[in-house]
N, C-alpha and C positions, 0 to 999 in steps of 0.2 A: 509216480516217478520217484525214485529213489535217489536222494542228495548224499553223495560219497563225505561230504563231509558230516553230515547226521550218522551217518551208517556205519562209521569207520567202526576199526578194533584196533579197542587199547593195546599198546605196546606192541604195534603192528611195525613189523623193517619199513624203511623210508625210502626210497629213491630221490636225493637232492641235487640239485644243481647249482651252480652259484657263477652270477656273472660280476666279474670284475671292475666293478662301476666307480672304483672313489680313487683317493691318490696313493692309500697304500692296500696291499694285501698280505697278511701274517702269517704264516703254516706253522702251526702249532701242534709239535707232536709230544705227548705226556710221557709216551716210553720209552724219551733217549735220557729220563731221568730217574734216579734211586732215590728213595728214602733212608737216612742213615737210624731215624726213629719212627716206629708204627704211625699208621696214617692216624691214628686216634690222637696223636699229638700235634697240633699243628703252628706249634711253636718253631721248628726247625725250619729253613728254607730247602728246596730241594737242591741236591747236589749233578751235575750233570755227571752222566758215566764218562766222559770226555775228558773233565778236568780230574777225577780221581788217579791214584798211581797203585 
């Protein structure tokens, strides 16, 4: 018998689900934000597109 977790393949897509168990929940999305310098430098904080003019 074949154990899916032994058998898997690496950098296989995921199907997840996630239940909302604690007091808070976060939605964190990376690309409502710019870099004003290359991600190699990671001295800068990111800027939101939101706040720029």
């Amino acid at each position: 018998m074949a154990n899916p977790w032994l058998d898997g393949v690496f950098g296989a897509m995921m199907s997840v689900e996630i239940v909302n168990d604690g007091p808070v929940t976060l939605e964190l999305d990376s690309r409502k934000f710019t870099y004003d310098t290359p991600m190699s430098s990671r001295s800068q904080t990111p800027v939101s597109s939101t706040e720029k003019s």
